[in-house]
N, C-alpha and C positions, 0 to 999 in steps of 0.2 A: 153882110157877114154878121152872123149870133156869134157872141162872145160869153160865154157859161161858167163858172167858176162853183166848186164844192165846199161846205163844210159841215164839221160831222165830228163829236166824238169821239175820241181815239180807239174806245174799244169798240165793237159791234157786237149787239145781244139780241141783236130779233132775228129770226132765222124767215129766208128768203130773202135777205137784204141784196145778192147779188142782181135778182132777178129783177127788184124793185131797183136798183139803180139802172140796168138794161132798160127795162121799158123805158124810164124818165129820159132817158139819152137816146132813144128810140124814136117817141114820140116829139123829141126836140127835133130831131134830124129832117123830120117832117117837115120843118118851117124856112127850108135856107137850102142853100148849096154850099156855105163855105163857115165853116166854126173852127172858134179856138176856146180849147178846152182848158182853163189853167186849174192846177193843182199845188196845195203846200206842202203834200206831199208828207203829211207828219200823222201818221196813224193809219189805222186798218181802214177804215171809210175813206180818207185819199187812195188807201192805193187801190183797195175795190173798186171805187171811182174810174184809175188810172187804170186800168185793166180793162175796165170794160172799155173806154175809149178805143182802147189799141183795137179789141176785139170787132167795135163797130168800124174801125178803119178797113180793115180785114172785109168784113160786111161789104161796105157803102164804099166801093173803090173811087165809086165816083164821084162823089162825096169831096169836096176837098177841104180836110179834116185835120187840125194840128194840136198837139198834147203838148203845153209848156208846163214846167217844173218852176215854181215861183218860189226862189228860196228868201228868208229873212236875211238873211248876210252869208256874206265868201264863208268856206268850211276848203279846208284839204283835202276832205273827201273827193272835190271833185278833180283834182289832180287824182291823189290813189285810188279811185273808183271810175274814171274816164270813160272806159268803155261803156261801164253800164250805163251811165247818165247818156251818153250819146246812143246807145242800142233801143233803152225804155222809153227816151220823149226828143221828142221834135226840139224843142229850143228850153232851154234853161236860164231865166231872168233872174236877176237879182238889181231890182229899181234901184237906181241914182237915188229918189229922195228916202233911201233906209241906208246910204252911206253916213255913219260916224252917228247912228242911234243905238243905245245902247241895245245888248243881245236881249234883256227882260224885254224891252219895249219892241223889240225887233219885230216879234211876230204878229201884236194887236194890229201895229202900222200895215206890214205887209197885209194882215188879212182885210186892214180897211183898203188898199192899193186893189186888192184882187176885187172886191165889189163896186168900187168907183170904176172901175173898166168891163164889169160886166155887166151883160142884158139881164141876166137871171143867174137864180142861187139853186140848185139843187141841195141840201142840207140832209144832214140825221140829227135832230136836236130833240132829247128827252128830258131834259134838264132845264132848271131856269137859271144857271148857273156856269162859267166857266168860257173858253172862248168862242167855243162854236157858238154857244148862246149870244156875246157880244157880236160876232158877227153877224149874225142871221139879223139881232134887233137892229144895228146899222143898216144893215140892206132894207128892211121893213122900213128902216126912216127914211132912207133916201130912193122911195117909192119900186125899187128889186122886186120883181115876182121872187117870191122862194116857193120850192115844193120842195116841203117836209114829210122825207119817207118815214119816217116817223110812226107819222101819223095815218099814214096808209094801213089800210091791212090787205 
């Protein structure tokens, strides 16, 4: 099983970005028969991301393919938004060890949680600056392939 995980910029400015995260999820799909895809699901590159997964499920029926939603801590959204949390992804986590961390630190932690359980980063990092940059440089340190579309053209 590849276990994959995104991070990326909240906003997206390079145009072809969709295309460029397809083939990277494409080309991954080539190595396995069975992934899980997690997302934090907090900007436009998550949900780009999250989309194309669903997309390649769709694809790669045989494939067997799972999109979890990796949240920093409980929110009532998922009480008053149920359906859609259960329509849009396979499983919805929120790790034991981010219970009773504060909500500022909530999300460094969580995104260190998501690359200590993944094989690889798929990233949009244009910046040297902010958290997708702390994430990606964690993953770098603790030896994560990342491909940063970035830097693709």
């Amino acid at each position: 099983m590849t276990t994959c995980t995104f991070a990326g910029h909240r906003e997206v400015y390079q145009p072809m970005m969709d295309a460029k995260i397809e083939k990277a999820i494409r080309e991954l799909l080539q190595t396995d028969s069975e992934f899980i895809f997690y997302t934090g699901g907090m900007g436009e590159f998550d949900s780009k991301c999250a989309s194309a997964v669903r997309s390649a499920k769709r694809q790669y029926p045989h494939l067997k393919i799972c999109l979890a939603l990796v949240l920093p801590y409980t929110s009532n959204k998922l009480n008053t938004e149920k359906a859609y949390y259960e329509y849009y992804y396979d499983e919805i986590i929120i790790p034991e060890e981010l219970c009773g961390v504060h909500y500022k630190a909530a999300i460094q932690k969580r995104n260190r949680w998501l690359v200590d359980r993944a094989d690889c980063l798929i990233a949009y990092l244009f910046r040297d600056f902010g958290g997708a940059y702390e994430t990606v440089k964690y993953a770098k340190k603790q030896g994560k392939p990342v491909i940063n579309l970035a830097e693709q053209k």
